[in-house]
C-alpha positions as CSV (number, residue, x, y, z in Angstrom):
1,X,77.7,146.8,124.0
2,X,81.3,145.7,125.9
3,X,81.6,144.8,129.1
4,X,84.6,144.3,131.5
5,X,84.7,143.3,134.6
6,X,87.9,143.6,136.7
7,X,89.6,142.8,140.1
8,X,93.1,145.2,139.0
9,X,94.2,143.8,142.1
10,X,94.6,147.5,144.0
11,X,98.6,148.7,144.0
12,X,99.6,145.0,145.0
13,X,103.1,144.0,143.7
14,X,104.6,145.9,141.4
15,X,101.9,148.1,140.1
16,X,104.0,150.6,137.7
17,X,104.4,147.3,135.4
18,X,101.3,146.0,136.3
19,X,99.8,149.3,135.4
20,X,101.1,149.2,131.8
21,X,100.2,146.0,131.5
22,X,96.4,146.8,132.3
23,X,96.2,150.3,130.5
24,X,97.6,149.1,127.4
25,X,94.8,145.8,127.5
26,X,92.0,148.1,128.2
27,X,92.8,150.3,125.5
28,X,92.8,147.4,123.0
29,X,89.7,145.9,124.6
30,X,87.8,149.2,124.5
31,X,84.6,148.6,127.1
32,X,82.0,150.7,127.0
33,X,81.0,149.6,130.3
34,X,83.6,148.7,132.8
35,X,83.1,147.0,136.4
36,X,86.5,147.8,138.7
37,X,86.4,146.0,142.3
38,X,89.3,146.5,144.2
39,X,90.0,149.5,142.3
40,X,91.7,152.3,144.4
41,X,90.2,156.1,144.6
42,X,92.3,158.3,147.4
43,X,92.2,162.4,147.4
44,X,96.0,161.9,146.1
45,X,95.2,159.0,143.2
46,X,92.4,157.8,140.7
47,X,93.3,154.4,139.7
48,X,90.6,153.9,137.4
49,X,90.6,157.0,135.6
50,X,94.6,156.7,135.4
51,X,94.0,153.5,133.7
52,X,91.1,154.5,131.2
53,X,91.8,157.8,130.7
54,X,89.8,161.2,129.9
55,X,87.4,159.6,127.6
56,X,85.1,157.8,130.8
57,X,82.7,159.2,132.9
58,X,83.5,157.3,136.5
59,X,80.9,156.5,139.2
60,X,82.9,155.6,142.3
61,X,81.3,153.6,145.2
62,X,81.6,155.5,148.4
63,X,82.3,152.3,150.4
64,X,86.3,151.9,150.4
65,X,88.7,150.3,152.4
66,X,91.1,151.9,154.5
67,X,93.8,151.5,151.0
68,X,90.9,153.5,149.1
69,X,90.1,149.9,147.3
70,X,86.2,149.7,146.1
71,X,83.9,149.3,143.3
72,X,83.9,151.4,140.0
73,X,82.0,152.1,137.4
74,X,82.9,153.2,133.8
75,X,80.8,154.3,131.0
76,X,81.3,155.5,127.7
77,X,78.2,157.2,127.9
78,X,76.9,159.6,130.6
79,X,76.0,158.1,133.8
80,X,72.7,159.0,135.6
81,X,71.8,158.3,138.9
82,X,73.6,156.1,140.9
83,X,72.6,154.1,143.9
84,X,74.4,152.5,146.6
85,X,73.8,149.1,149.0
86,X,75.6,148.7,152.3
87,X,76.6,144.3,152.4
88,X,77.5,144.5,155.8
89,X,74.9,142.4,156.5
90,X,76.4,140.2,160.0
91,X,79.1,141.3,161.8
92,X,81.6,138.7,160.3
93,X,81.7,141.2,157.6
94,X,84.6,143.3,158.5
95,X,84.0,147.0,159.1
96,X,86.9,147.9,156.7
97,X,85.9,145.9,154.2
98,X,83.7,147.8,150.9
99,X,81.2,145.3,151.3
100,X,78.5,147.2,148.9
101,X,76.5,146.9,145.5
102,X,76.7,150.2,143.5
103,X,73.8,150.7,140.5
104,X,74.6,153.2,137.8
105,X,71.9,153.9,135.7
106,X,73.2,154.6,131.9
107,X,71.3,155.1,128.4
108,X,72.6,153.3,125.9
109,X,72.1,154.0,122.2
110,X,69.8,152.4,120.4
111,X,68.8,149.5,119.8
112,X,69.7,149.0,123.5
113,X,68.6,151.8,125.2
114,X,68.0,152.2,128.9
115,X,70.8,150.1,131.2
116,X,71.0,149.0,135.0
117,X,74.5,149.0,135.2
118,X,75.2,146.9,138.6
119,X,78.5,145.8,140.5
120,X,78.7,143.8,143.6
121,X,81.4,142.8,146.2
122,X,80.5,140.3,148.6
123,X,82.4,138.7,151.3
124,X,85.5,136.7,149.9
125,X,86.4,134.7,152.8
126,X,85.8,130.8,152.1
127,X,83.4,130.4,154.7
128,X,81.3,133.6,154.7
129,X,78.5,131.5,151.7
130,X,75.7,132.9,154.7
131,X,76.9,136.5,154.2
132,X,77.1,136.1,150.5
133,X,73.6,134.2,150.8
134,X,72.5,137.3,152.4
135,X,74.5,139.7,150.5
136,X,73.1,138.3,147.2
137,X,69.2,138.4,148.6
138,X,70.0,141.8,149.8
139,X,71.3,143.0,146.5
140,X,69.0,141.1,144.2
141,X,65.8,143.1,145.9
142,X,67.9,146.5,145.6
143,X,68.0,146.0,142.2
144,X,64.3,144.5,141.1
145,X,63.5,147.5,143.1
146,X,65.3,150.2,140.5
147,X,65.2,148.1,137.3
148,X,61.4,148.9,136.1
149,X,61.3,147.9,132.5
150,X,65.0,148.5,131.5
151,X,67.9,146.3,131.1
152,X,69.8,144.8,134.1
153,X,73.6,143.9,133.6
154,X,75.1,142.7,136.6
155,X,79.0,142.4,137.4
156,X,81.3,141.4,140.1
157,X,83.7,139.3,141.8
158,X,81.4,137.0,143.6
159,X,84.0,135.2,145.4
160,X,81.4,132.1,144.7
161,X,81.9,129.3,142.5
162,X,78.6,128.2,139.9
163,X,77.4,125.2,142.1
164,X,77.4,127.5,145.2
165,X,74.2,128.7,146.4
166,X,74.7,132.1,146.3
167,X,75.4,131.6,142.3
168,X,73.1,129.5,141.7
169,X,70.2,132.0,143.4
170,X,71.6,134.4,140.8
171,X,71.5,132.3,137.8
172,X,67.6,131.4,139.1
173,X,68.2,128.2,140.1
174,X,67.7,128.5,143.7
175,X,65.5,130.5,145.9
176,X,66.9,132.3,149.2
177,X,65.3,133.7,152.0
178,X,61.6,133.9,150.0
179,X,63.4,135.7,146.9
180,X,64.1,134.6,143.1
181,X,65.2,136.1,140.4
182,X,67.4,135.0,137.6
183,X,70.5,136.3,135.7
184,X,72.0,134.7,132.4
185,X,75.7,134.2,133.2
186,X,77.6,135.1,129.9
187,X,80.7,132.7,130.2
188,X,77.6,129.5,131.0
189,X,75.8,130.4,128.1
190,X,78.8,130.8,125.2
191,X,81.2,128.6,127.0
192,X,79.0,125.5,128.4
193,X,80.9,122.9,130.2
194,X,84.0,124.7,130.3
195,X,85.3,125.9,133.2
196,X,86.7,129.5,132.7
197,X,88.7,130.1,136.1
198,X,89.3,133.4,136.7
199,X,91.3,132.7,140.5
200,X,94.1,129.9,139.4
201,X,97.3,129.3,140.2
202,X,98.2,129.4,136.7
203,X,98.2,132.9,137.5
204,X,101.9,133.8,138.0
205,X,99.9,136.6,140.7
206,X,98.3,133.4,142.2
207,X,101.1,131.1,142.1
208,X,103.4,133.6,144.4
209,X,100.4,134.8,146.9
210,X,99.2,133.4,150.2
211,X,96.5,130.9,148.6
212,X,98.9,129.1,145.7
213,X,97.7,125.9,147.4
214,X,94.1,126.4,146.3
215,X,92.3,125.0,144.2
216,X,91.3,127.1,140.6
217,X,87.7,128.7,140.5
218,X,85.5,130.8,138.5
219,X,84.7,133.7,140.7
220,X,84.4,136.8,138.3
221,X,80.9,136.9,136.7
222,X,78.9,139.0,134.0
223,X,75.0,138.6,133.7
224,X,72.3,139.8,132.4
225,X,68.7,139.7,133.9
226,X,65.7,138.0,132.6
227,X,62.6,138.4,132.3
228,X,59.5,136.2,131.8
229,X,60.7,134.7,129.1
230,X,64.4,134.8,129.1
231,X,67.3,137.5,129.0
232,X,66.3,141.1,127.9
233,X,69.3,140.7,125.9
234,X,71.7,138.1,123.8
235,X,75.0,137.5,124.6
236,X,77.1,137.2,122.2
237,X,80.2,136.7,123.4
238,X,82.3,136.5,126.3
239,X,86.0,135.9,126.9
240,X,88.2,136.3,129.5
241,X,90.8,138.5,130.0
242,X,94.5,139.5,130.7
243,X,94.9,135.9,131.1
244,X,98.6,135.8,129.8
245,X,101.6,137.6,131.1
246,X,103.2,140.4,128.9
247,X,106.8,140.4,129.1
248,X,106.8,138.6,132.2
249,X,104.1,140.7,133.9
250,X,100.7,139.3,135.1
251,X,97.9,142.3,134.7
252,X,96.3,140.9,138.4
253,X,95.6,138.3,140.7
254,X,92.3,137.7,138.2
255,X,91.5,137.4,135.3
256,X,89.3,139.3,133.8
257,X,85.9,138.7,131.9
258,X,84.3,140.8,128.9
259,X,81.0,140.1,127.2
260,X,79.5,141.3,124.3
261,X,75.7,142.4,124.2
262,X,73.3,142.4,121.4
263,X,69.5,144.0,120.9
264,X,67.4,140.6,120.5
265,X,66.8,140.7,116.5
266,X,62.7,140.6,115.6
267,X,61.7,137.5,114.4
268,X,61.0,137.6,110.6
């Protein structure tokens, strides 16, 4: 099972290149899953369905900013039900901004089999860690609460590098506000010790924007939940993505990541 996930950046810049630059990636990536943020839905265009076609069923959040930028799911496979979690959880969270966790829920084929499919956009601002704090608590017990005895894949730009604490209550090495839980983070466990920035100003997108001076972070994150003895399923890879210009072109301000998911294989 592929992930994405992907910040496409809305229609910042000039999106009719950008756009070719991203359609033609996905295509050669080929998710099964896919995690937009900052992807735009209006009653005049579909971003994501423009950029992966007729082939994906689409689960929009309903929380959108005054551009139509939100969260997105895509699925190769029928989605179910989908749930949705209001983050606006002080008022330093800005009223127009989609501040929400969507929850898709998705069978997979076998060997896989039942999926939480989960996306998450927190606060971004630098010093909003409470909110995301809060957000992640929030979010975490919205999930536990749907995920029974299925699989839990979680996705997002987290706007939170892996020391803070709102990623290190995800990867369940912190507990916040009573609450613990704990994710596998798929770059940590096939990349360890390297740093995988997905925000850098060695992004051309980066380099020309308003925060060039900053320094480079990982910020874009897939998981997948554990149980009691570890995650419920291997990662076997993970990579990031569109991290090259094409012909001059930068996909987005971000990187991308996509991980690969495996059944665990009985022991013999």
């Amino acid at each position: 099972m592929r992930v994405l996930m992907q910040n496409p950046e809305a229609l910042y810049g000039d999106w009719p290149r950008r756009r070719a630059v991203l359609a033609a990636g996905l295509d050669d990536i080929s998710p099964d899953l896919v995690a937009f943020v900052e992807s735009v839905v209006t009653d005049k265009y579909d971003q994501p369905r423009d950029l992966l076609g007729p082939d994906y069923h689409l689960a929009h959040g309903s929380a959108r900013g005054a551009d139509g930028a939100g969260i997105t799911i895509g699925s190769r496979w029928p989605i179910g039900q989908v749930h949705q979690l209001d983050l606006h959880v002080t008022p330093r969270v800005a009223p127009d901004f989609p501040a929400s966790t969507i929850v898709a829920e998705i069978d997979v084929p076998q060997p896989i089999g039942s999926v939480l499919f989960a996306c998450t956009n927190p606060s971004w601002q630098m010093p909003l860690e409470l909110e995301r704090q809060m957000q992640a608590v929030a979010s975490a017990r919205f999930i536990e609460n749907l995920a029974g005895d299925r699989h839990v894949v979680l996705a997002g730009d987290f706007d939170a590098t892996p020391e803070s604490t709102s990623m290190r209550f995800w990867r369940g090495l912190h507990a916040l506000d009573g609450v613990s839980v704990c994710y596998r983070d798929a770059w940590e466990t096939t990349h360890p010790g390297e740093p995988g920035h997905t925000f850098t100003p060695a992004n051309g997108r980066v380099l020309a924007g308003p925060v060039a001076w900053d320094v480079a972070r990982r910020i874009d994150y897939i998981m997948v939940h554990c149980g009691e003895r570890g995650p419920t399923l291997d990662v076997a890879t993970c990579e990031r993505t569109f991290e090259h210009p094409v012909d001059g072109v930068w996909a987005s301000d971000h990187f991308g990541v996509t991980a690969t998911f495996e059944a665990h294989t009985p022991a013999t």
